[in-house]
C-alpha positions as CSV (number, residue, x, y, z in Angstrom):
1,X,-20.7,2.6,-3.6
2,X,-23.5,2.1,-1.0
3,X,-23.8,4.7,2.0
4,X,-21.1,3.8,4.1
5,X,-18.1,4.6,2.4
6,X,-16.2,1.5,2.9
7,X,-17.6,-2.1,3.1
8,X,-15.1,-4.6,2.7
9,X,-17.5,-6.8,0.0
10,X,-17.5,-3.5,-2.7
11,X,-14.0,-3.0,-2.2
12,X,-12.9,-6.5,-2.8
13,X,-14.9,-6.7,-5.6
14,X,-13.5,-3.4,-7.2
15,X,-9.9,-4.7,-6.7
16,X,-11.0,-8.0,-8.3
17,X,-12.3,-6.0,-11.3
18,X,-9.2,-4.1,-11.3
19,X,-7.0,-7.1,-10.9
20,X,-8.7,-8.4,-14.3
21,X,-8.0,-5.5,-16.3
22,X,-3.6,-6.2,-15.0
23,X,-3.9,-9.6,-15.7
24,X,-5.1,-9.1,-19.4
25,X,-2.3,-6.8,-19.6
26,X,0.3,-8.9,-18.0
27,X,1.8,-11.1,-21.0
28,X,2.5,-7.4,-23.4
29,X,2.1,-4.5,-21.6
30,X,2.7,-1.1,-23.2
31,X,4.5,1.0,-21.0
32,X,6.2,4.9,-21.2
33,X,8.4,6.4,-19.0
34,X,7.1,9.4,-16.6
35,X,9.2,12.7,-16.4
36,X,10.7,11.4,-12.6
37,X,12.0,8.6,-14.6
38,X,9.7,5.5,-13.3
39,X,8.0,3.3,-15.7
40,X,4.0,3.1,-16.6
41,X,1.8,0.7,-18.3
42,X,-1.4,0.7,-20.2
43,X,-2.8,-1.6,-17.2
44,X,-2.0,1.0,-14.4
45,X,-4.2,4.4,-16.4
46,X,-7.0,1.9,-16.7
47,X,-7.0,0.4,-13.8
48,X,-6.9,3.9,-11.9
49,X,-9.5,5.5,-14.4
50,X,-12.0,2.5,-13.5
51,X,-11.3,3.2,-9.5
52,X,-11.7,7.2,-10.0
53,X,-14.9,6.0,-11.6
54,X,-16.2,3.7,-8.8
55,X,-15.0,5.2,-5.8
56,X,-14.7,9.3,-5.9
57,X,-17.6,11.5,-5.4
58,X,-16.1,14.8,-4.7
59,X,-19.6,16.5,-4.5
60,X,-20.7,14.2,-1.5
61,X,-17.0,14.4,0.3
62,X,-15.4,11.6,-1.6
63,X,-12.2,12.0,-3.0
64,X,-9.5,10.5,-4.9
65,X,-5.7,10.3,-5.1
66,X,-4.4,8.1,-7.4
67,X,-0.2,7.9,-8.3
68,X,-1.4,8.4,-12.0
69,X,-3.6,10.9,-12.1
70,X,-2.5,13.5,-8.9
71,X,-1.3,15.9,-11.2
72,X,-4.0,16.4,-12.5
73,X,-5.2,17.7,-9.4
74,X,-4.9,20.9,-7.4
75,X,-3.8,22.2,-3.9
76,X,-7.5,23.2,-3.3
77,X,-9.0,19.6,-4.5
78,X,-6.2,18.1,-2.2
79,X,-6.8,20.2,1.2
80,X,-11.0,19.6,0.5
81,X,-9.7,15.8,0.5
82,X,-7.8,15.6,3.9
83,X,-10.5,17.3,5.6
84,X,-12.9,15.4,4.0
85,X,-13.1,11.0,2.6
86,X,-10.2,10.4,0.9
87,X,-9.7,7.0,-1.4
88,X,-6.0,6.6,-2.3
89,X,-4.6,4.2,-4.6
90,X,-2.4,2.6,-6.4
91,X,-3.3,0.8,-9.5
92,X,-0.5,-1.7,-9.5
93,X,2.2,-1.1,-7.3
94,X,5.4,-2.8,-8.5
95,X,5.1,-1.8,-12.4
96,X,8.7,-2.0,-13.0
97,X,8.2,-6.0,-12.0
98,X,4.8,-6.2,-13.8
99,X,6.1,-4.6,-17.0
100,X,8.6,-7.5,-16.8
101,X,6.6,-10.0,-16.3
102,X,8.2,-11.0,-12.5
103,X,5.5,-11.5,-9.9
104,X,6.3,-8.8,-7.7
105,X,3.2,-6.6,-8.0
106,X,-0.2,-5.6,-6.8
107,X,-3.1,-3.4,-6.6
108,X,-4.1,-1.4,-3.1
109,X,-6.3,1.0,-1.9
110,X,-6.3,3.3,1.1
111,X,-8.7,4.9,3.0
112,X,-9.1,7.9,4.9
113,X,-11.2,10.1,7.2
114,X,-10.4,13.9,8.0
115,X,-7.1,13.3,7.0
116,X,-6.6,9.5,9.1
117,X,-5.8,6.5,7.4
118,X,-8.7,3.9,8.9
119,X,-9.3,1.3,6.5
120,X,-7.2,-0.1,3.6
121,X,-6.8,-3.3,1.2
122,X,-4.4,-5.1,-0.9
123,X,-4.8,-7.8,-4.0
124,X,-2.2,-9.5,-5.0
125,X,-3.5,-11.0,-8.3
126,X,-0.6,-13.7,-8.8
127,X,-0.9,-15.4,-6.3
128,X,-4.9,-14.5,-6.1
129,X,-4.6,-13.6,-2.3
130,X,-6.6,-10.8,-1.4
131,X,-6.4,-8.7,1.7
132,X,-9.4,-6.0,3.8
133,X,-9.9,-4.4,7.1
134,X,-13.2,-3.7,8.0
135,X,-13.9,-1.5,11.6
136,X,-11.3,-3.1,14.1
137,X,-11.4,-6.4,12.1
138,X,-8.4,-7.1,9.2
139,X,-9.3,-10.1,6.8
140,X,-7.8,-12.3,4.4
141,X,-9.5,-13.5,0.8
142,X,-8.4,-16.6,-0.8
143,X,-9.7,-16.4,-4.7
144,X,-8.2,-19.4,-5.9
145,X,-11.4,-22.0,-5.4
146,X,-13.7,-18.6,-5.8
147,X,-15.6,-17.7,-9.0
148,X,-17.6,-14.7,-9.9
149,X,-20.5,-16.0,-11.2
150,X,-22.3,-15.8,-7.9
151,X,-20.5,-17.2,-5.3
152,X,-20.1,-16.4,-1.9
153,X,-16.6,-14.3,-0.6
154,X,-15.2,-15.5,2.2
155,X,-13.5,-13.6,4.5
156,X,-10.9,-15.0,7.2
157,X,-10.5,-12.9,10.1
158,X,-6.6,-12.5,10.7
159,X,-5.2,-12.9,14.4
160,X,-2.5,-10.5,15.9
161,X,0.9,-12.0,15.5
162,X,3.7,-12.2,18.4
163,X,5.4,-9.2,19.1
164,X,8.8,-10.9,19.2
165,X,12.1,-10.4,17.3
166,X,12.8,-13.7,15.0
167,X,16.4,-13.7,14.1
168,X,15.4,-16.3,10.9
169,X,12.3,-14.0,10.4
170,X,13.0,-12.2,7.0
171,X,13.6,-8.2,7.0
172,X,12.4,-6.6,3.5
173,X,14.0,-3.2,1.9
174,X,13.3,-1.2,-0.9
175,X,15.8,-0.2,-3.9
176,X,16.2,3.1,-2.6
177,X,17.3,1.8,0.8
178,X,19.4,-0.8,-0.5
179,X,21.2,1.8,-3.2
180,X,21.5,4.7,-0.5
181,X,22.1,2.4,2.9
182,X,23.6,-0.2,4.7
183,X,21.7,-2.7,6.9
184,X,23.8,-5.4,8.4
185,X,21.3,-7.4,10.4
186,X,22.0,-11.0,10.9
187,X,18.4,-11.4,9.6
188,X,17.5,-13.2,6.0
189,X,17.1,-9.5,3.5
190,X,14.8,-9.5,0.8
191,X,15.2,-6.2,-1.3
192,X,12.0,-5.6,-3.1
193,X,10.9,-3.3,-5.9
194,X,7.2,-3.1,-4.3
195,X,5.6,-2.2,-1.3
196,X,2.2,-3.9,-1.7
197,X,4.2,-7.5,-0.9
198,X,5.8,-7.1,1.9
199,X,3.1,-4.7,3.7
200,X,0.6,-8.0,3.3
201,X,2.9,-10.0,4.1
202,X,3.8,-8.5,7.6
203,X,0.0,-9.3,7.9
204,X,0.3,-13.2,7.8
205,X,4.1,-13.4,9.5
206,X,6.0,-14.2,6.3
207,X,7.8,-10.7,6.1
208,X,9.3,-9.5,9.9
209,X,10.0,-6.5,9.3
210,X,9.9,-3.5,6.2
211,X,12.6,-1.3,5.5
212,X,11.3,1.6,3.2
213,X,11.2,5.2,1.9
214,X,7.9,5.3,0.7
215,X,5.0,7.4,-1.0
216,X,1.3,7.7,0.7
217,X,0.2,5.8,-2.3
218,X,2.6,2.8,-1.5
219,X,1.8,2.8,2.0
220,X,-1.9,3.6,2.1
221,X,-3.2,0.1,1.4
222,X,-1.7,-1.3,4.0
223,X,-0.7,0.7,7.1
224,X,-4.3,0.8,8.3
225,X,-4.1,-3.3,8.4
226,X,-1.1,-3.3,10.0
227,X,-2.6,-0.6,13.2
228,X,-5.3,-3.3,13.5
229,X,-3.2,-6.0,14.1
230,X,-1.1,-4.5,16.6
231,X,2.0,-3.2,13.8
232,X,3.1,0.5,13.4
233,X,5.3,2.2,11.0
234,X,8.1,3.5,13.0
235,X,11.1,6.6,11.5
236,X,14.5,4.9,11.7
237,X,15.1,8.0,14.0
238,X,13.1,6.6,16.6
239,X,9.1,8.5,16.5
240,X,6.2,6.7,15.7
241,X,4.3,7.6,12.5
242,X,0.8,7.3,13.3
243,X,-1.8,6.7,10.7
244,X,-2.6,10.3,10.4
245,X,-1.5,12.2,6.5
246,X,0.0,15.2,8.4
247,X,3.1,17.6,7.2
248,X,5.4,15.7,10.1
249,X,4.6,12.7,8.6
250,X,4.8,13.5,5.0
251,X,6.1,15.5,2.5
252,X,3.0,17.9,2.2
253,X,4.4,20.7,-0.5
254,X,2.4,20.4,-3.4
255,X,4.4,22.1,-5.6
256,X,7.5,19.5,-5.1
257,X,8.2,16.2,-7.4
258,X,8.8,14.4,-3.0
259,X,5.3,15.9,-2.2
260,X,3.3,12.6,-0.3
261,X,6.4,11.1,0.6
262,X,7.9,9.8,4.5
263,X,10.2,12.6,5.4
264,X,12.2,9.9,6.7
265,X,12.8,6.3,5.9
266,X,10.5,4.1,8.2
267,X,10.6,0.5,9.7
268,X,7.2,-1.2,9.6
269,X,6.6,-4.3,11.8
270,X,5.6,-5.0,15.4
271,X,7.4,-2.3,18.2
272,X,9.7,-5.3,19.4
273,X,11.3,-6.5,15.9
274,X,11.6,-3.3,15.4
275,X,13.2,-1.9,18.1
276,X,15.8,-4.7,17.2
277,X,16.5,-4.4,13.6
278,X,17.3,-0.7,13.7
279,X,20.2,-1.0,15.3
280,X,21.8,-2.5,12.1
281,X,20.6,0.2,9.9
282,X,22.9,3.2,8.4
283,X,20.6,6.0,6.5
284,X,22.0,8.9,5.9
């Protein structure tokens, strides 16, 4: 990485590598089940090993969290990274839909400062769109007419959509939600088995709002995006998140299996929308 610790031209081209390595994968993946009972493939341990490799620097402040490999780190390493740069990632978010081959899946990387989420980025390789904030700015990466051998990325800067409630606009929700809770707004539902989707897709209007219980890696890539463009990520109760990685926020025990997780399921989408769809939503 160059001196600044983000620049949205390295990190899209890190995702791109890393969206190579999935889509070699993606026809026969291998894949093992972890001790919580989730699924993971060859593609996600090689992808993350290859971020690890070209993002963390722990003896210059840079840090890594990654859903594959945080247990192999300690409390210590883990309270040096909120206090210092942290990268957080998830190599492909949606393995369950990778492993079988359903194009529900995607690679995303967080970043934070002194424990803040400022800066994050999502690939979808599928569908080859790619998305990056940069500062104030949040952009969108078309790879379909790019190639790598020397051409230029372009970046389109995103605009701030309405904050209005759409009742044809389409409300995602996660398996846990749908399994554990009832939502009955009159809205289109979409239940999803991946974050990474339906967080970039809030970013261009074709998601209204997100319904989810999530972990920092899930979130990470895109909650920065969404602050920049005027979106928040709100607790079904009510409070406002915030982008910071703080124990109100998060499950911050590092000695339990829900250790990075919402303490409470969340709604992510402008304040308006919002404010409208959780009245239809029963969570115990």
């Amino acid at each position: 990485m160059s001196s600044s610790s983000w620049k949205k031209e390295e990190i899209t081209r890190i995702l791109i590598d890393g969206g190579k390595i999935a889509l070699r994968h993606y026809d026969a993946p291998t894949s093992s089940t972890k001790p919580d009972g989730s699924i993971v493939t060859n593609a996600d341990g090689e992808i993350e090993r290859l971020f690890q490799t070209k993002l963390e620097d722990s003896n210059r402040s840079r840090f890594f969290l990654g859903e594959e490999s945080v247990n192999d780190r300690d409390e210590c390493y883990f309270r040096n990274a909120l206090a210092n740069e942290l990268y957080i990632v998830d190599p492909i978010d949606g393995t369950i839909s990778y492993a079988s081959h359903i194009p529900a899946w995607g690679i995303s990387i967080g970043f934070a400062r002194r424990g803040v989420l400022c800066e994050g980025a999502i690939y979808l390789p599928v569908t080859q769109e790619l998305f990056v904030s940069e500062n104030e700015f949040v952009y969108r990466v078309d790879l379909n007419d790019w190639s790598d051998s020397g051409s230029e990325l372009k970046f389109e800067r995103l605009n701030q959509i309405p904050d209005e409630y759409a009742a044809d606009g389409v409300i995602a929700i996660t398996q846990e939600m749908t399994k554990g809770g009832r939502i009955s707004v009159p809205n289109p539902v979409y239940s999803i088995c991946c974050a990474v989707l339906p967080l970039a897709y809030l970013l261009v209007g074709r998601v209204h709002v997100y319904l989810a219980n999530l972990k920092l890696w899930d979130l990470a890539g895109g909650l920065a995006m969404l602050d920049k463009l005027g979106m928040k990520m709100i607790f079904i109760s009510g409070e406002t998140a915030g982008l910071e990685i703080s124990g109100e926020v998060y499950n911050l025990d590092f000695n339990s299996p829900e250790c990075w997780k919402i303490r409470k399921p969340c709604l992510f989408g402008h304040r308006d929308a919002i404010a409208e769809v959780s009245r239809f939503v029963d969570y115990p």
